[in-house]
MIMARDO-618366 format. One record per atom (N, C-alpha, C): residue number from 0; atom name; y, x, z. Coordinates in nm, 3 decimals. Each point is the difference from the previous one (the first is absolute). Layout:
# MIMARDO-618366
  nr atom       Y       X       Z
 NUM   CA       Y       X       Z
...
This chain:
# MIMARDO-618366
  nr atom       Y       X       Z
   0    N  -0.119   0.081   0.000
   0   CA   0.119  -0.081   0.000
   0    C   0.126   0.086   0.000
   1    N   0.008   0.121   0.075
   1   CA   0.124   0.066   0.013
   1    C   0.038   0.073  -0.146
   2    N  -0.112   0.037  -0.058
   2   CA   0.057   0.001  -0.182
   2    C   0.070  -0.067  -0.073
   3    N  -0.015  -0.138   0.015
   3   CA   0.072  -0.093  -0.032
   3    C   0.170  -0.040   0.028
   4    N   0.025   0.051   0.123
   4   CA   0.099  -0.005   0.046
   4    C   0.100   0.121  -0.029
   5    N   0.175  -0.043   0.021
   5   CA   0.079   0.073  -0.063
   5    C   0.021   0.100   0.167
   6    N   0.081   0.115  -0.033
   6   CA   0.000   0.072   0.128
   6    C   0.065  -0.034   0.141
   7    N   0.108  -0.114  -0.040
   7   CA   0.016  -0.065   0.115
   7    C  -0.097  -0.070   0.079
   8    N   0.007  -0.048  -0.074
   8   CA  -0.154  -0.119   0.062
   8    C  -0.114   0.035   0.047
   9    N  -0.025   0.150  -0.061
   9   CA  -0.183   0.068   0.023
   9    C   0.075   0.038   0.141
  10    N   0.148   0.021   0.039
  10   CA   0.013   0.156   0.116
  10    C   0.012  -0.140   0.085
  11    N   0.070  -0.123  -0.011
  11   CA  -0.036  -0.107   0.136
  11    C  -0.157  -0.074  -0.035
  12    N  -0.040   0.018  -0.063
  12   CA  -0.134  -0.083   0.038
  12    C  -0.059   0.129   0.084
  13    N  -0.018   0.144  -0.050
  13   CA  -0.029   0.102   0.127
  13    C   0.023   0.009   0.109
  14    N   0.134  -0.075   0.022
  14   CA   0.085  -0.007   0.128
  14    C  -0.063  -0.095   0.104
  15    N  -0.012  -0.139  -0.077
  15   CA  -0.098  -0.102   0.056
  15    C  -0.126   0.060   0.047
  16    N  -0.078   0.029  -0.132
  16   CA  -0.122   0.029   0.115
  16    C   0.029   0.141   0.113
  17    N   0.064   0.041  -0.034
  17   CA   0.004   0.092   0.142
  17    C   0.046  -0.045   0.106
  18    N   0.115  -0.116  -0.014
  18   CA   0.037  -0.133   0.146
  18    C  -0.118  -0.073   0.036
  19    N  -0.091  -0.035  -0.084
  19   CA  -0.107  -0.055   0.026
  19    C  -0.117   0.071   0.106
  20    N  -0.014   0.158  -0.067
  20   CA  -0.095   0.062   0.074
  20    C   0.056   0.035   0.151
  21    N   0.117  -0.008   0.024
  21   CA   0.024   0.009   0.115
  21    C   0.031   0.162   0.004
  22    N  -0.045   0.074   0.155
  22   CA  -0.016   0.128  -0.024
  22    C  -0.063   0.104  -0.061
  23    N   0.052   0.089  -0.060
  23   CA  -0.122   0.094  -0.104
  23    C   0.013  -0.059  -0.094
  24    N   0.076  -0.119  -0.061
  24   CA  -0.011  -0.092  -0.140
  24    C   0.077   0.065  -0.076
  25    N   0.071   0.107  -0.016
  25   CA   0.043   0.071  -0.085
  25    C  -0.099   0.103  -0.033
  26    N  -0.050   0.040   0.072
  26   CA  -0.155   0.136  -0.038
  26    C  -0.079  -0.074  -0.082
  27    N  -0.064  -0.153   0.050
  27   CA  -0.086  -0.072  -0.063
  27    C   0.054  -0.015  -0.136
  28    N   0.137  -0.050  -0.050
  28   CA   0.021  -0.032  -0.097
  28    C   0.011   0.101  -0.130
  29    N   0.041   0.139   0.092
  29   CA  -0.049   0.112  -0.090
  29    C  -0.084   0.024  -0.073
  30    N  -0.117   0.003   0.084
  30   CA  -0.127   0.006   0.016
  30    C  -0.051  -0.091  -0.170
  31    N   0.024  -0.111   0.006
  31   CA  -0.027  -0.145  -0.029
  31    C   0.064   0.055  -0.152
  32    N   0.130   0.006   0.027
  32   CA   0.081  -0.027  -0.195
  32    C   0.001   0.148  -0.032
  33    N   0.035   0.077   0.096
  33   CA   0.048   0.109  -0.104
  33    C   0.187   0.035   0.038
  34    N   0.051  -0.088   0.034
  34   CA   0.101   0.033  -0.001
  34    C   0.086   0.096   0.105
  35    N   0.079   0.062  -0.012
  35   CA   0.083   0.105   0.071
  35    C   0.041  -0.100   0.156
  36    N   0.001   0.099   0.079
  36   CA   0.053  -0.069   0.156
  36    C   0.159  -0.027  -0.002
  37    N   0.070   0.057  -0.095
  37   CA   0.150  -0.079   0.017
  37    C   0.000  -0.100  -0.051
  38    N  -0.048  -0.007  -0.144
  38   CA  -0.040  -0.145  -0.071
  38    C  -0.006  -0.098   0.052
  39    N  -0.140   0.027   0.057
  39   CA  -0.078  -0.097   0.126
  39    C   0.114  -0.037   0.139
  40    N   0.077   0.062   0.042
  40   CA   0.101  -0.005   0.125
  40    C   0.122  -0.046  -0.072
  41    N   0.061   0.015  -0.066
  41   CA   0.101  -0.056  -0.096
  41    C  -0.030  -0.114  -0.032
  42    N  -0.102  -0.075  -0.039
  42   CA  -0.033  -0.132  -0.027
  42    C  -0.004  -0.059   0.118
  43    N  -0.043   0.055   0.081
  43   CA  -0.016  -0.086   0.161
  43    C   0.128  -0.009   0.085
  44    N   0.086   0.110  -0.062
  44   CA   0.152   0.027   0.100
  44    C   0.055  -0.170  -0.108
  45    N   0.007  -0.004  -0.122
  45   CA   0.070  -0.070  -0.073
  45    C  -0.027  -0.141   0.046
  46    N  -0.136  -0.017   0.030
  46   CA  -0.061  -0.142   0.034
  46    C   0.068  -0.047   0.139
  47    N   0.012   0.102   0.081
  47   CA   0.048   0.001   0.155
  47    C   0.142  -0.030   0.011
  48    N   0.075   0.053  -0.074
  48   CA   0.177   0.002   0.001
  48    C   0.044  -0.132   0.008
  49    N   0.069  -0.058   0.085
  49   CA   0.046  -0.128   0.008
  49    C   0.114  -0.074  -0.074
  50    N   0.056   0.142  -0.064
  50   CA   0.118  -0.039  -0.104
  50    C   0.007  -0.022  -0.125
  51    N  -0.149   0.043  -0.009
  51   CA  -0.021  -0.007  -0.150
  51    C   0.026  -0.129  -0.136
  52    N   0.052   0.057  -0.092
  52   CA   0.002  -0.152  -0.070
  52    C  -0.097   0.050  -0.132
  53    N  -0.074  -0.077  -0.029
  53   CA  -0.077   0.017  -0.116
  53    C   0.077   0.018  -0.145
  54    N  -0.040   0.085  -0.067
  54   CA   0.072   0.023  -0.118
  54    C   0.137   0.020  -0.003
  55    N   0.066   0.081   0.108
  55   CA   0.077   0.002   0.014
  55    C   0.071   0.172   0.038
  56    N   0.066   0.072  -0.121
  56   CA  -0.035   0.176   0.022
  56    C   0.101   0.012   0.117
  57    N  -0.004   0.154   0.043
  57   CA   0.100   0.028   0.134
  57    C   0.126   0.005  -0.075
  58    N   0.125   0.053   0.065
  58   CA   0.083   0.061  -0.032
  58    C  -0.001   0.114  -0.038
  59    N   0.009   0.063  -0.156
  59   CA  -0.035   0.139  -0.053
  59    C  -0.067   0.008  -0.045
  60    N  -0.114  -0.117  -0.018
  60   CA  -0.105   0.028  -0.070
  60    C   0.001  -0.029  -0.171
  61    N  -0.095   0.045  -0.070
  61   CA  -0.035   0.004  -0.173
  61    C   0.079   0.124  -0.027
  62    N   0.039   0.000  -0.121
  62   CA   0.024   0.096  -0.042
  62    C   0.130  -0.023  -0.042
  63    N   0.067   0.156  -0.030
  63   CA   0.139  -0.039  -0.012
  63    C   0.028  -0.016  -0.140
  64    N   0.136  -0.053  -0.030
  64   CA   0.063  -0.060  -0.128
  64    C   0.037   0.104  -0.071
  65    N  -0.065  -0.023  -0.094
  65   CA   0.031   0.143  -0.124
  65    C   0.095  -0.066  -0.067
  66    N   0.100   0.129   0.038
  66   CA   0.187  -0.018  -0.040
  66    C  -0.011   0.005  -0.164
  67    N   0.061  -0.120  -0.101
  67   CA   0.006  -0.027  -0.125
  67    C   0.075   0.109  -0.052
  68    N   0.049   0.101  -0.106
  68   CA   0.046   0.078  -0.107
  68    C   0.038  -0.059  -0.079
  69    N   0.160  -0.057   0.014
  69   CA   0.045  -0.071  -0.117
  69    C   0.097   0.113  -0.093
  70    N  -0.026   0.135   0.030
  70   CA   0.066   0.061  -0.120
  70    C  -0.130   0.076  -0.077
  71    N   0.084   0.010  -0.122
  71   CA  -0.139   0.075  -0.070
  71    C   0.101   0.112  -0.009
  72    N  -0.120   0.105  -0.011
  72   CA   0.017   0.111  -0.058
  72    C  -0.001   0.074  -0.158
């Protein structure tokens, strides 16, 4: 199933089951997908945050605005 999914989504569904397993549920989930321990803790910090708004980037985030060249050379 986590193939299927885009990288947001694979790093909180990791997050979940590691809230699920309780303690050690980040080792287990290692163990289990494959995935890196910040991955795995980053999805679970994101799930936890109480301020969070879905689909919604921080301040600063994407990328910055590539300044237009309206003279030619």
């Amino acid at each position: 199933m986590l193939v299927t999914l885009n990288e947001k989504n694979r790093r909180r569904f990791a997050g979940v089951l590691a809230l699920q397993q309780g303690r050690g549920g980040v080792e287990a989930v290692i163990r289990i997908t494959g995935l890196s321990r910040n991955t795995i803790v980053r999805g679970r910090d994101e799930l936890q945050r109480k301020d969070r708004q879905p689909g919604v980037r921080q301040t600063g985030a994407g990328r910055l605005l590539a300044e237009k060249n309206s003279q030619r050379f």
